[in-house]
N, CA and C of each residue as an Amber inpcrd file, in Angstrom:
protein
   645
 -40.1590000-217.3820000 -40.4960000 -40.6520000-217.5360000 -41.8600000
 -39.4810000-217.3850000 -42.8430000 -39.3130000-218.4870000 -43.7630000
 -38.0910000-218.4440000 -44.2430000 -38.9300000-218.1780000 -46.1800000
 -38.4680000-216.5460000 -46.5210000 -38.7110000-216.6020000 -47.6020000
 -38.5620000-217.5400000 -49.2710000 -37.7570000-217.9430000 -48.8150000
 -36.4660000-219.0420000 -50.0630000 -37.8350000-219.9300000 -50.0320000
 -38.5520000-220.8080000 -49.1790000 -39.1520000-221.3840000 -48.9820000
 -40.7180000-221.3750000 -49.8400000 -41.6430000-219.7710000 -49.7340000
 -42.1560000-219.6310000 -50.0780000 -42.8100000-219.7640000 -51.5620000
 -44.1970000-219.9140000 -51.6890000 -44.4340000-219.6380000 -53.0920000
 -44.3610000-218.4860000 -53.5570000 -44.6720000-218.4880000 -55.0970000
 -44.8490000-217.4030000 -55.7210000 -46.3610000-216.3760000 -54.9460000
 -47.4000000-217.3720000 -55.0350000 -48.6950000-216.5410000 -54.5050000
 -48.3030000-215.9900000 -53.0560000 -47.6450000-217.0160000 -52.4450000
 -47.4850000-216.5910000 -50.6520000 -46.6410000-214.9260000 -50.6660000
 -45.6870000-215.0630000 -51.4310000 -44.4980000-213.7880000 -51.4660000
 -45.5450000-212.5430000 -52.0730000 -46.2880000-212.9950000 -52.9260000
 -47.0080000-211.6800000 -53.2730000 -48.0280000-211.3900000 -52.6080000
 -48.9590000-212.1150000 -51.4620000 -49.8080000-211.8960000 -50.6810000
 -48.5310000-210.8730000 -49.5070000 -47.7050000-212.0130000 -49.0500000
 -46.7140000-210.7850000 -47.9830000 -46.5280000-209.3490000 -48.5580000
 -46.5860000-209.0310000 -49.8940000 -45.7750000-208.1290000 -50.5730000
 -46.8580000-207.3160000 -49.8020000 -47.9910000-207.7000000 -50.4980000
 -49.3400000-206.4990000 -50.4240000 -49.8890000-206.4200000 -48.5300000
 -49.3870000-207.0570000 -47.6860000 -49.5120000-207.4090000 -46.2470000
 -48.5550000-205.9770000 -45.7290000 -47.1190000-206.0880000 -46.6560000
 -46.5200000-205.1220000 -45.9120000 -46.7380000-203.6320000 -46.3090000
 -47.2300000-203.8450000 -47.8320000 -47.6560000-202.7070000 -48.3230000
 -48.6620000-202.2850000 -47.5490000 -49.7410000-202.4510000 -47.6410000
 -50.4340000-202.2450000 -46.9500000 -50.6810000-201.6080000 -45.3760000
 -49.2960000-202.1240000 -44.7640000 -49.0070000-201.6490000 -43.2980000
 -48.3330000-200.8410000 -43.4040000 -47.1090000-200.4140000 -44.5600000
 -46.8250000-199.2670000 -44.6860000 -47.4300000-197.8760000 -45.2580000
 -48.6910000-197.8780000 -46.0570000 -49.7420000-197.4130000 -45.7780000
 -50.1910000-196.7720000 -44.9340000 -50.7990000-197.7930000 -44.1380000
 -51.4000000-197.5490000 -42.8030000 -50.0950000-196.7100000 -41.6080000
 -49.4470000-196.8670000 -41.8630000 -48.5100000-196.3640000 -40.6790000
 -48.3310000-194.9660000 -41.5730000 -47.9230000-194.7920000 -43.0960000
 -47.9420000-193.1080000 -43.1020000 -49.0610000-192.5650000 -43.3940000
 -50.3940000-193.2900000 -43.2450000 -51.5680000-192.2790000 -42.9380000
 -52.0430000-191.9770000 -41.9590000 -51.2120000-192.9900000 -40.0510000
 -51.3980000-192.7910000 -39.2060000 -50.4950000-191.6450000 -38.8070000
 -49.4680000-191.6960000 -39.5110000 -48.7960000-190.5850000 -39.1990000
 -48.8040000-189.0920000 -40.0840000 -49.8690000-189.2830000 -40.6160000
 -50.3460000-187.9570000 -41.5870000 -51.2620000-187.5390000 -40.4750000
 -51.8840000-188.5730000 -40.1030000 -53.3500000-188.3160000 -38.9510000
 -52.7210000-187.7160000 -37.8460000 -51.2430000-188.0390000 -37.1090000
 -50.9230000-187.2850000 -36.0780000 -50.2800000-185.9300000 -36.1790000
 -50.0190000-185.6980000 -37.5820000 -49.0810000-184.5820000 -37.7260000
 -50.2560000-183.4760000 -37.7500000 -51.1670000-184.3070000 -38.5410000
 -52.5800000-183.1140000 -38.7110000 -53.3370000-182.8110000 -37.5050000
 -52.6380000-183.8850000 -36.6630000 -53.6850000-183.3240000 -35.0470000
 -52.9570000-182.4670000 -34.0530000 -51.6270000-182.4140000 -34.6520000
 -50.3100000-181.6100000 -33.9410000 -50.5840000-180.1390000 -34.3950000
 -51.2360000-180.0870000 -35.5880000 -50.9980000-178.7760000 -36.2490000
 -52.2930000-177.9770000 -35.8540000 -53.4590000-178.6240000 -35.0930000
 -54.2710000-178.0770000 -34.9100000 -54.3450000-177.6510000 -33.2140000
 -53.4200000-178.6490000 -32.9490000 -53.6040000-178.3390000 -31.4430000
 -52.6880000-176.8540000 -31.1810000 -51.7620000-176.9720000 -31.8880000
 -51.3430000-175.5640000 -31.9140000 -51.8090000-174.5340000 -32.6600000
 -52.2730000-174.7840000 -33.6310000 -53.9060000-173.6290000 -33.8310000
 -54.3760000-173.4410000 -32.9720000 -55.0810000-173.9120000 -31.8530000
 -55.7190000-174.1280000 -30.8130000 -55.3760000-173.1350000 -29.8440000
 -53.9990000-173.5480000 -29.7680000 -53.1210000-172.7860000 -28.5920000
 -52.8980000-171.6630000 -28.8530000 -52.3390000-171.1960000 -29.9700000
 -51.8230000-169.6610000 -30.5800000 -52.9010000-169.1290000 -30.4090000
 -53.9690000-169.6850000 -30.8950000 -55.5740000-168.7190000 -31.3410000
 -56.1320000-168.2370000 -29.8000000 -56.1140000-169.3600000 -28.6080000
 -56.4150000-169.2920000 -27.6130000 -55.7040000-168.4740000 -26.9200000
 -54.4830000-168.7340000 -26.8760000 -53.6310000-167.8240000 -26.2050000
 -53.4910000-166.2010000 -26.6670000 -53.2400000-166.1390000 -27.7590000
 -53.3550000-164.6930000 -28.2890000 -54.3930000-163.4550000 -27.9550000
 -55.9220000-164.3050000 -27.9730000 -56.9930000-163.3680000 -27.3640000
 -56.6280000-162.9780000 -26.5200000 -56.3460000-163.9640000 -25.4620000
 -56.2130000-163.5340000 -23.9790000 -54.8940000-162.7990000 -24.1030000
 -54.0790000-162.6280000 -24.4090000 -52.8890000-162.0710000 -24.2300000
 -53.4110000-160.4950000 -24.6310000 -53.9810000-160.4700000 -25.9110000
 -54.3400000-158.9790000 -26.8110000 -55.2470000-158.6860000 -25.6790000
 -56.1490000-159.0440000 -25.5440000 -56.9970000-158.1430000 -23.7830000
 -56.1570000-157.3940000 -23.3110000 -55.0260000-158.2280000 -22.6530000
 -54.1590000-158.2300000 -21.5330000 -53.3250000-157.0940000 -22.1860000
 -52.7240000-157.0800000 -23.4290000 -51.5590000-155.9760000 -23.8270000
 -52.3510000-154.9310000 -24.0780000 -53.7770000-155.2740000 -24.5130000
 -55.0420000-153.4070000 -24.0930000 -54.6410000-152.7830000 -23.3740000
 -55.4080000-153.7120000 -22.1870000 -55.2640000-153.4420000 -20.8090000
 -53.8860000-152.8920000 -20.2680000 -53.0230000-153.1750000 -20.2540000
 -51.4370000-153.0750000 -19.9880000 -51.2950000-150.9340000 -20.8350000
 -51.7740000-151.3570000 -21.7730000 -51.2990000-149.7200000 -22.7980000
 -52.4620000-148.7190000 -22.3910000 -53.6820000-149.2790000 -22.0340000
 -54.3830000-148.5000000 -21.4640000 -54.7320000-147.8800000 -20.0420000
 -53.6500000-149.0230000 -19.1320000 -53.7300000-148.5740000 -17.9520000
 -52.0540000-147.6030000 -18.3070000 -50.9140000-147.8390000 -18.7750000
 -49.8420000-146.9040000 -19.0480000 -50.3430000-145.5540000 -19.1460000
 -51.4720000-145.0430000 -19.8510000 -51.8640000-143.8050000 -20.9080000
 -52.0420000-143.5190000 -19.2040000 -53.0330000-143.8380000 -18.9430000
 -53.8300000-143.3650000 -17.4140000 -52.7800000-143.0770000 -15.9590000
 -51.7340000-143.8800000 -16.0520000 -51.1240000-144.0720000 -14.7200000
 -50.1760000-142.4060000 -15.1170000 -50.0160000-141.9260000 -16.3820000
 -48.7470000-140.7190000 -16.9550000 -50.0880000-139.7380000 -17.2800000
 -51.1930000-140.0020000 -17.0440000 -52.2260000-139.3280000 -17.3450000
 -52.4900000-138.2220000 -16.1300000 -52.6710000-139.3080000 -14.9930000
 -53.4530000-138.7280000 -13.2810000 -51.9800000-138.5020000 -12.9060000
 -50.2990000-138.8870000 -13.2550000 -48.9520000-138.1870000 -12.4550000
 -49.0090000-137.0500000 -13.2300000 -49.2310000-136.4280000 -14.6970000
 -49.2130000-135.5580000 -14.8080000 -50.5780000-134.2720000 -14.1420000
 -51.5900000-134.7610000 -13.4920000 -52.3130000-133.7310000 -12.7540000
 -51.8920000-133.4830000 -11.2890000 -51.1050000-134.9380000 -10.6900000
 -50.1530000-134.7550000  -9.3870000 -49.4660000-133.7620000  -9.9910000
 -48.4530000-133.9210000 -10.6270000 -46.9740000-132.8410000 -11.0030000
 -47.4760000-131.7940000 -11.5600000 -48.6630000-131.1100000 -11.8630000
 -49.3580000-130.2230000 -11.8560000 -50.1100000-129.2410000 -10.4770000
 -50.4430000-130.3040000  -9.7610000 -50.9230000-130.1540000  -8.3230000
 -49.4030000-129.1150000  -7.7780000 -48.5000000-129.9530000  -8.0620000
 -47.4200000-129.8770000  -7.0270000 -46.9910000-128.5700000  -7.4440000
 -46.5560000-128.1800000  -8.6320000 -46.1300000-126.8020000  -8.9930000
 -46.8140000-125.9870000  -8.6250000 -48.4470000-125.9030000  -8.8600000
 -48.9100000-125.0560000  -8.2450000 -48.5930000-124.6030000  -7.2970000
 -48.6290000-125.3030000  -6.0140000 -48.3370000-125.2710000  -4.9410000
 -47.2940000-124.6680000  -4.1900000 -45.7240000-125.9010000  -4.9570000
 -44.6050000-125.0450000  -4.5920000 -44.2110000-124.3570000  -5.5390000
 -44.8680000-123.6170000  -6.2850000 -44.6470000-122.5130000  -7.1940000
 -43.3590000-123.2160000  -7.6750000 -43.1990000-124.7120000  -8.4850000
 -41.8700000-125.4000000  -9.1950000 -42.5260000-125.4670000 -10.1180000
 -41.6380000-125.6200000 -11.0370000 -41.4440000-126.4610000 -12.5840000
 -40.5140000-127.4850000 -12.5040000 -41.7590000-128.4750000 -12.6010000
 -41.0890000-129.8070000 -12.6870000 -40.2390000-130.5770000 -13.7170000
 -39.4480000-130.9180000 -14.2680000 -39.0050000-131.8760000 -15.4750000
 -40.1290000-133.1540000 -14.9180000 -40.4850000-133.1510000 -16.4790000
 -41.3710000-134.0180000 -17.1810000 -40.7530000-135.1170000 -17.7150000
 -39.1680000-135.5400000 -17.2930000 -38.4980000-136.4010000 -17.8200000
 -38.4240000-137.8230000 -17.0690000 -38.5250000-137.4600000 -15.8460000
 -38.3180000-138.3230000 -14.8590000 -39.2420000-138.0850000 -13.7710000
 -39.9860000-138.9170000 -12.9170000 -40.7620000-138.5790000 -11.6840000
 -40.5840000-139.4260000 -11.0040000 -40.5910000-139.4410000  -9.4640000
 -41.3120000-140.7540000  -8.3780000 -42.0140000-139.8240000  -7.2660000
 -43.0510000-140.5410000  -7.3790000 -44.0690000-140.6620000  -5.9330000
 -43.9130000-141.8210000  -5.1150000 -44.2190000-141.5160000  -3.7730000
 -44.0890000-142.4530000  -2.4200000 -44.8940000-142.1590000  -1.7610000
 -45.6380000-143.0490000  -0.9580000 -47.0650000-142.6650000  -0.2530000
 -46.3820000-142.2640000   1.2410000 -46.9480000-141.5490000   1.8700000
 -46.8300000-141.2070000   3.1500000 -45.7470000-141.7010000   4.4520000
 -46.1330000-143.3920000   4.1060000 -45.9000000-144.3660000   5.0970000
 -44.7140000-144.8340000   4.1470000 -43.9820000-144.6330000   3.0150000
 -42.8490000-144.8960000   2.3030000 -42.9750000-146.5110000   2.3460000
 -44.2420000-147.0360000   2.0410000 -44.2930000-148.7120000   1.6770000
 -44.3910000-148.5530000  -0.0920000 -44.8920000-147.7580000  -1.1300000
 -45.2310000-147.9100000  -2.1560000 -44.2820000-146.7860000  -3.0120000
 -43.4400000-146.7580000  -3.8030000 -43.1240000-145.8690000  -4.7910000
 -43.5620000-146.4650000  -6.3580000 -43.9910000-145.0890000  -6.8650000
 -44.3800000-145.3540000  -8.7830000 -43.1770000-144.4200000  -9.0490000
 -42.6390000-144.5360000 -10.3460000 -41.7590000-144.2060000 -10.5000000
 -42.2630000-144.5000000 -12.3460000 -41.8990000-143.0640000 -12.6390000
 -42.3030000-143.2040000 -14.2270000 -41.1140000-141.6660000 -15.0130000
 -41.4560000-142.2120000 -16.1090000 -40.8760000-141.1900000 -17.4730000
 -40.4230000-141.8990000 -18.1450000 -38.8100000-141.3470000 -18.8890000
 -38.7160000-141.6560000 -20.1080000 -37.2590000-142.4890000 -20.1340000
 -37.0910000-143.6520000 -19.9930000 -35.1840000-144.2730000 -20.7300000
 -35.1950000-143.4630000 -21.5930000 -33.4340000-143.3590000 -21.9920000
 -32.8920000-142.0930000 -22.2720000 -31.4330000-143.1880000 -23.1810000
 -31.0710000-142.6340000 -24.2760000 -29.7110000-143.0570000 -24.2790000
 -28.6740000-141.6450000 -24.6900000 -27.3810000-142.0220000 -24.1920000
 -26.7370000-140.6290000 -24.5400000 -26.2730000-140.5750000 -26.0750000
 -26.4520000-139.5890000 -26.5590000 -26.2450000-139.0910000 -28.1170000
 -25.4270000-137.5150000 -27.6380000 -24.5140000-137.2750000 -29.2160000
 -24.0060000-136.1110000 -28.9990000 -24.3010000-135.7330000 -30.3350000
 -24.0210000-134.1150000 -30.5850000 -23.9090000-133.5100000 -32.1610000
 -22.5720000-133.9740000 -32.5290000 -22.3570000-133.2120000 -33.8840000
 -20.6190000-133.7170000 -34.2930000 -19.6360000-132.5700000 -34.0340000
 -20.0170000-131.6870000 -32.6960000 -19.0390000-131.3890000 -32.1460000
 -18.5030000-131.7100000 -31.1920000 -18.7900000-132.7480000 -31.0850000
 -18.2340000-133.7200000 -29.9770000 -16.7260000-134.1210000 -30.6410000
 -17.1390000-134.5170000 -31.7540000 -15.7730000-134.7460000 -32.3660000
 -14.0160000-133.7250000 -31.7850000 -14.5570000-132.6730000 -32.0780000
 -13.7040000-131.4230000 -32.3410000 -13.3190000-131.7770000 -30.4520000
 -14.3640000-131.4780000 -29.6460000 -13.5760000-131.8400000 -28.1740000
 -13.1060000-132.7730000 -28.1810000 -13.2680000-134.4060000 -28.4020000
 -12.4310000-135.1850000 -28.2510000 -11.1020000-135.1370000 -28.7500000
 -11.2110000-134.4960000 -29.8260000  -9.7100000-134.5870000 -30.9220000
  -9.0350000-133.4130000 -29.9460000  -9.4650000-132.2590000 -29.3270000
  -8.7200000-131.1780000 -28.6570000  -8.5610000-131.6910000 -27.4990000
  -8.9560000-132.8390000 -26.6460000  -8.5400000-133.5430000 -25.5630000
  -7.5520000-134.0740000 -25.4030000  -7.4980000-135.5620000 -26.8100000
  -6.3560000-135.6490000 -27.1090000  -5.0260000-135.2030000 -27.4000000
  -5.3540000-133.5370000 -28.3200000  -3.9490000-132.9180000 -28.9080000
  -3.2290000-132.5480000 -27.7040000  -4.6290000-132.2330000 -26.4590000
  -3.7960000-131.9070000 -24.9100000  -2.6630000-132.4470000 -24.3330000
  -3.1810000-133.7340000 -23.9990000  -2.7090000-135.0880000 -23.5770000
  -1.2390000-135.3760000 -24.6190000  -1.2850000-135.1610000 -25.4950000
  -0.5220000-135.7750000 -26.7070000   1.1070000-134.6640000 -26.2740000
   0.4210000-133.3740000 -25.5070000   1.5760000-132.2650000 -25.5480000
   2.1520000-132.4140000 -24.0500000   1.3510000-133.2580000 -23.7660000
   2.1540000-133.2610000 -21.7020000   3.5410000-133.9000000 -21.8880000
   4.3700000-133.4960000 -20.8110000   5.2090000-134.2090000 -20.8230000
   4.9630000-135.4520000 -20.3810000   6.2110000-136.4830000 -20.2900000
   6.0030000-137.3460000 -20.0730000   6.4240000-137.9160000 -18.7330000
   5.8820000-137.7390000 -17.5110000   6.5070000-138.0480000 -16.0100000
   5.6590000-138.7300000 -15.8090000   5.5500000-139.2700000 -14.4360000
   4.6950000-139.9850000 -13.6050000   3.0940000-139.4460000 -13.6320000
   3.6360000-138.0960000 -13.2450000   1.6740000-137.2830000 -12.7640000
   1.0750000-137.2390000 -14.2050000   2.0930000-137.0350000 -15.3620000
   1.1480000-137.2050000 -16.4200000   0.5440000-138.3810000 -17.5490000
   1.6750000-138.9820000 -17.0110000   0.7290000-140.6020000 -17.2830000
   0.1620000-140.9320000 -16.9060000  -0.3430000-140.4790000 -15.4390000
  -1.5220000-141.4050000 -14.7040000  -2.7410000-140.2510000 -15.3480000
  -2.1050000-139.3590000 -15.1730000  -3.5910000-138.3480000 -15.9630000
  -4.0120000-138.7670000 -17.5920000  -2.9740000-138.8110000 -18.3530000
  -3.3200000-139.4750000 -19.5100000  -3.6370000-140.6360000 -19.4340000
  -3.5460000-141.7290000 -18.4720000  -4.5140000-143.1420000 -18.7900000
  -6.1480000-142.6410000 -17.9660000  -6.0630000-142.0930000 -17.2750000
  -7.4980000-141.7290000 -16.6040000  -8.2620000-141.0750000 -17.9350000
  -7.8550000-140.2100000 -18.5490000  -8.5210000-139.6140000 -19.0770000
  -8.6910000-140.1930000 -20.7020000  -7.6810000-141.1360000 -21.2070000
  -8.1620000-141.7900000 -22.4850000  -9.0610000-143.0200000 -21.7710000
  -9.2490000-143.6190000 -20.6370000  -9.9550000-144.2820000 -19.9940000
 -11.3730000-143.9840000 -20.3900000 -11.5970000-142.4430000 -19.6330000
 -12.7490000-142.0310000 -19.5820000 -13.8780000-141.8780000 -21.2010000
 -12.7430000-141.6860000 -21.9170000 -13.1240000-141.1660000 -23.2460000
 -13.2720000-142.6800000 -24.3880000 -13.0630000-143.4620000 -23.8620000
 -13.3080000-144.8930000 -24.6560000 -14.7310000-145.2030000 -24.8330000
 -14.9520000-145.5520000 -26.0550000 -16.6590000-145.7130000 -26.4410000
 -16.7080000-147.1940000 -25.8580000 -18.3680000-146.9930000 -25.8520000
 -19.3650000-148.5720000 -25.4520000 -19.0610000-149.1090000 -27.2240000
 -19.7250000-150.5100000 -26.4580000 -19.8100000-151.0000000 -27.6420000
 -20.7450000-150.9370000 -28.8450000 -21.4820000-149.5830000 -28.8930000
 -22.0180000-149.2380000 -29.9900000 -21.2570000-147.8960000 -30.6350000
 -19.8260000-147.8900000 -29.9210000 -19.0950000-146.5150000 -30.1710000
 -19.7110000-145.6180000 -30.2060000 -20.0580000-145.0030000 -28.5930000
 -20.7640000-143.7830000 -28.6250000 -19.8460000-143.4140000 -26.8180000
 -19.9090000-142.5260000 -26.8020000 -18.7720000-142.1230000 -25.3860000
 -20.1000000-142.3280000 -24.3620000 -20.1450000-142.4140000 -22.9720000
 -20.8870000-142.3610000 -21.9870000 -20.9990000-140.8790000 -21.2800000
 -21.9540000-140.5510000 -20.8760000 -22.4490000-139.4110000 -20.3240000
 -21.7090000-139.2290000 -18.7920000 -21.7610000-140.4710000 -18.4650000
 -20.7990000-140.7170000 -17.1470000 -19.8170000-140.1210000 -17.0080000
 -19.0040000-140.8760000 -17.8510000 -18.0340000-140.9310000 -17.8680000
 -17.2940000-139.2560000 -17.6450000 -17.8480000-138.6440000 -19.0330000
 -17.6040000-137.2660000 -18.9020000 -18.0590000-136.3130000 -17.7300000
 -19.0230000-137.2200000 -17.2850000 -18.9660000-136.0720000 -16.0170000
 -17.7730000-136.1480000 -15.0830000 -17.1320000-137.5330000 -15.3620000
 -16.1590000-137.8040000 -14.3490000 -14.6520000-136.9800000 -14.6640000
 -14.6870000-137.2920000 -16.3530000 -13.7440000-136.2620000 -16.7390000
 -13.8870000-134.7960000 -16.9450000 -14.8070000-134.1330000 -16.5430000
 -15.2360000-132.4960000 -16.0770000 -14.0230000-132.6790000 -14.6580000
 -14.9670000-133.3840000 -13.8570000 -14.3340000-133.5260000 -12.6270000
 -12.8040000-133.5640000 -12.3700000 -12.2330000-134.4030000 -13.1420000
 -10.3380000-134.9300000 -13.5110000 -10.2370000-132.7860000 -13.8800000
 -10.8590000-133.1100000 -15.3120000 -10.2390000-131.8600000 -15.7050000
 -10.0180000-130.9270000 -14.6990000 -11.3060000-130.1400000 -14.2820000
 -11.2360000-128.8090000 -13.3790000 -10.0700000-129.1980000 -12.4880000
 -10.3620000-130.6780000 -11.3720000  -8.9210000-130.5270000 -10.6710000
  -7.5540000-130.5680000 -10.9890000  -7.4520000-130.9660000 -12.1620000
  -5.6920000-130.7070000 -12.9860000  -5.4220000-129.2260000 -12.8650000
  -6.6060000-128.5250000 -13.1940000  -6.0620000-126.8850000 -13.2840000
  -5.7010000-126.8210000 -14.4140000  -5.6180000-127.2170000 -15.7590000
  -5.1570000-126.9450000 -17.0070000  -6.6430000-126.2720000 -17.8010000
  -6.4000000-125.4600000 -18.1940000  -7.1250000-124.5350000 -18.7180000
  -7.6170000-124.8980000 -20.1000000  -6.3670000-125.6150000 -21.0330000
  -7.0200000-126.2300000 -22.1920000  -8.0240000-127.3320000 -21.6970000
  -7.2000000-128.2800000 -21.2100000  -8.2420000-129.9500000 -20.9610000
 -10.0500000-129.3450000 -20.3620000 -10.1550000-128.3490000 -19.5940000
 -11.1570000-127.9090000 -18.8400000 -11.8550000-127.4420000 -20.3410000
 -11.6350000-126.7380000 -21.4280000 -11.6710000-126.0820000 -22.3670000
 -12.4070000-127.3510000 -23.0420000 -11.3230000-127.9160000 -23.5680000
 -12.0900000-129.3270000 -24.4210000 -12.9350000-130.2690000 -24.0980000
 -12.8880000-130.5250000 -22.4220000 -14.2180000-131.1830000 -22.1780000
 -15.2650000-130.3830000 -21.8180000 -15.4950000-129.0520000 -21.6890000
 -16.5420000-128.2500000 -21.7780000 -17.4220000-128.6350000 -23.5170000
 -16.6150000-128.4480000 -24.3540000 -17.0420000-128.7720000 -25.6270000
 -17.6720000-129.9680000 -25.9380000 -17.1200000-130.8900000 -25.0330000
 -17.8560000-132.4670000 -25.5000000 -18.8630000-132.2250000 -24.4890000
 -19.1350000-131.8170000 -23.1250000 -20.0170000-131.7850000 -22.7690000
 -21.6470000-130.8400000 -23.1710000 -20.8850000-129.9740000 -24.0390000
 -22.0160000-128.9070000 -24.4170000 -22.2570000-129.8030000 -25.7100000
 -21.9170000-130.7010000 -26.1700000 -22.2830000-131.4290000 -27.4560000
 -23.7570000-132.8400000 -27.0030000 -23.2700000-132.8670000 -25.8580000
 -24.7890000-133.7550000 -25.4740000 -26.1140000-133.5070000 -25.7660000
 -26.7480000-134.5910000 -26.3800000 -28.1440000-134.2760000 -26.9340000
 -29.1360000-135.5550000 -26.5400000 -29.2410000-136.1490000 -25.5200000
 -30.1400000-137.3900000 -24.9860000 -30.6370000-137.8330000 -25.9900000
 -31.4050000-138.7240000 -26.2380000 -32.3350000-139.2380000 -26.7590000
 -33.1650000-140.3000000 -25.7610000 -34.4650000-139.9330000 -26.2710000
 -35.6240000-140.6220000 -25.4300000 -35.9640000-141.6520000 -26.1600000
 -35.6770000-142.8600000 -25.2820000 -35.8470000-144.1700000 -26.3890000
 -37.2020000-144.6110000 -26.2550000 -37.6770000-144.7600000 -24.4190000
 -39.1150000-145.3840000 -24.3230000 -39.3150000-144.9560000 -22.8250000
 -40.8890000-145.0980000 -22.4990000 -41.5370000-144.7140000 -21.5680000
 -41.3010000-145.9380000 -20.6860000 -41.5810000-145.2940000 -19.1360000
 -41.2150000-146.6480000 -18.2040000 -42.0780000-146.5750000 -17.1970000
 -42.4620000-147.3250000 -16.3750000 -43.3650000-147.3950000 -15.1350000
 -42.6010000-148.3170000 -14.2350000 -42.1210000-148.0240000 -13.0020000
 -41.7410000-149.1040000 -12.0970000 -42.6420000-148.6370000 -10.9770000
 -42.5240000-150.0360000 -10.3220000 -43.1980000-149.8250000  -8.9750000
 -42.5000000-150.5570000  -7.7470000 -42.2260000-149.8460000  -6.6150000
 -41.3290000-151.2030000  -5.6530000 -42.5830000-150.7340000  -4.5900000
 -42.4360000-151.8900000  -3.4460000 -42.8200000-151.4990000  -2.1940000
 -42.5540000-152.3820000  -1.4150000 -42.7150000-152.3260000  -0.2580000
 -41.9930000-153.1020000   1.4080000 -43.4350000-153.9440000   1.7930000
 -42.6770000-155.3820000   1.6700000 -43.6800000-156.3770000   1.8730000
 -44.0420000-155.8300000   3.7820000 -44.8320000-157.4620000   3.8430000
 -45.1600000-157.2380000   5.7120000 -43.8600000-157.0720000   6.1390000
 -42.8100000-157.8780000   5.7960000 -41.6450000-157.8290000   6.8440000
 -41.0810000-156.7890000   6.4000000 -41.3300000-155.7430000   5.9710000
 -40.7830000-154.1540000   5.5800000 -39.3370000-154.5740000   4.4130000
 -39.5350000-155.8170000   3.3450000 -38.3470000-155.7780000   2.5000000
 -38.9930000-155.2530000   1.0080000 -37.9140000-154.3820000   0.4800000
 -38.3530000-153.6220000  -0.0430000 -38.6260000-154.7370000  -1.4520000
 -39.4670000-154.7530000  -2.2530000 -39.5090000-155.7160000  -3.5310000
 -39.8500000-154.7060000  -4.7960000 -39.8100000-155.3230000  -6.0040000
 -40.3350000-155.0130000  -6.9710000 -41.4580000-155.8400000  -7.5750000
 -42.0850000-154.9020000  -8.3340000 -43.5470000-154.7770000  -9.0540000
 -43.4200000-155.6630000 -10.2800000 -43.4080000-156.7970000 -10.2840000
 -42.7440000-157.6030000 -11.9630000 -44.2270000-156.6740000 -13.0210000
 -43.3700000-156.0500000 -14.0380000 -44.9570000-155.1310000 -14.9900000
 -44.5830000-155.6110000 -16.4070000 -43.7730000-157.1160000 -16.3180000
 -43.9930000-157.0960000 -17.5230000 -43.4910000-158.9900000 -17.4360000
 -43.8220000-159.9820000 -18.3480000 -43.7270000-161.1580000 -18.4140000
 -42.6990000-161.5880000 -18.0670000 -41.4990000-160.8860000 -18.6400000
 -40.0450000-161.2310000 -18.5760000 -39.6540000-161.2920000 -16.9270000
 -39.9350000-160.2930000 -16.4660000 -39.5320000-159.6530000 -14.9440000
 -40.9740000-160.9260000 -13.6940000 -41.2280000-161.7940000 -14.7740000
 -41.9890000-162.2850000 -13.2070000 -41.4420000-164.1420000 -13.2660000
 -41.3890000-164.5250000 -12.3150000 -40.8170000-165.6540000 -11.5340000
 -41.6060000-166.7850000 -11.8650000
């Protein structure tokens, strides 16, 4: 169709032909966007019930499972005349196919006399001479004392440098990491439940107890 050609009436009938289809094409596509937006109404609304059951269910079986281990770990003291920490537990059934395993993640925190031992660790280190045995002791031990990446020292770690210290035999270094260690103060971030147990072929697996953790 060669426009040049056309009349005046023909060009303005095409005009309103294409108008018209362009129209129609963005009210067909108003019509699909509006059927997109409901189908995911659909889905969120649908999915969410069932999920909120499910995260009930999930917080209400938690309360219960730390509910009936605390009348076990009650049972048990009685018994062996212990006091248990309430921080950490695991049970294992008889036949060692099932362990629960519950309490509390933990992250390490100190007071701000932690400070004062680290800085008296260092002034240690800072006064050694300088030979072989005490450079390897001074990289072990500024090793040990290097923060994570939220700059906070590891609990580990210092146990490892208790350990360094006492065997150096230096009476200060033993001194100053006593101080950072008496500066530890945990913090309890969140409650946990694991569960493993040994399929038929006796391999030991885990309990996926949460969306992320299942396959």
């Amino acid at each position: 169709m060669d426009i040049k050609n056309m009349t005046a009436e023909e060009r303005a009938t095409l005009k309103a032909q294409l108008a018209a289809e362009e129209r129609a094409e963005k009210l067909k596509r108003e019509e699909d966007v509006d059927a997109y937006k409901k189908l995911v109404d659909e889905f969120c609304l649908s999915k969410f019930n069932r999920l909120r059951v499910l995260s009930e269910e999930m917080r209400r079986l938690k309360e219960e499972v730390f509910a009936d281990a605390e009348l076990i770990i009650a049972v048990k003291d009685e018994l062996f005349r212990t006091k248990t920490d309430r921080h950490s537990n695991q049970f294992t059934t008889s036949d060692s196919r099932i362990t629960v395993a519950l309490g509390y993640r933990t992250n390490d925190g100190w007071d701000d006399t932690v400070h004062a031992g680290v800085e008296k660790v260092k002034t240690f280190i800072r006064s050694l001479a300088k030979d072989d045995d005490s450079a390897a002791l001074t990289e072990m031990v500024m090793n040990l004392l290097a923060k994570d990446r939220k700059g906070n020292l590891k609990a580990s770690r210092i146990l490892e440098l208790g350990e360094i210290a006492r065997k150096s035999g230096y009476r200060e270094l033993i001194e100053a990491v006593e101080i950072i260690q008496a500066a530890y103060r945990p913090v309890d971030s969140c409650q946990f439940i694991s569960v493993s147990y040994k399929d038929e072929k006796g391999v030991k697996r885990s309990l996926p107890l949460s969306m992320a953790a299942m396959e």
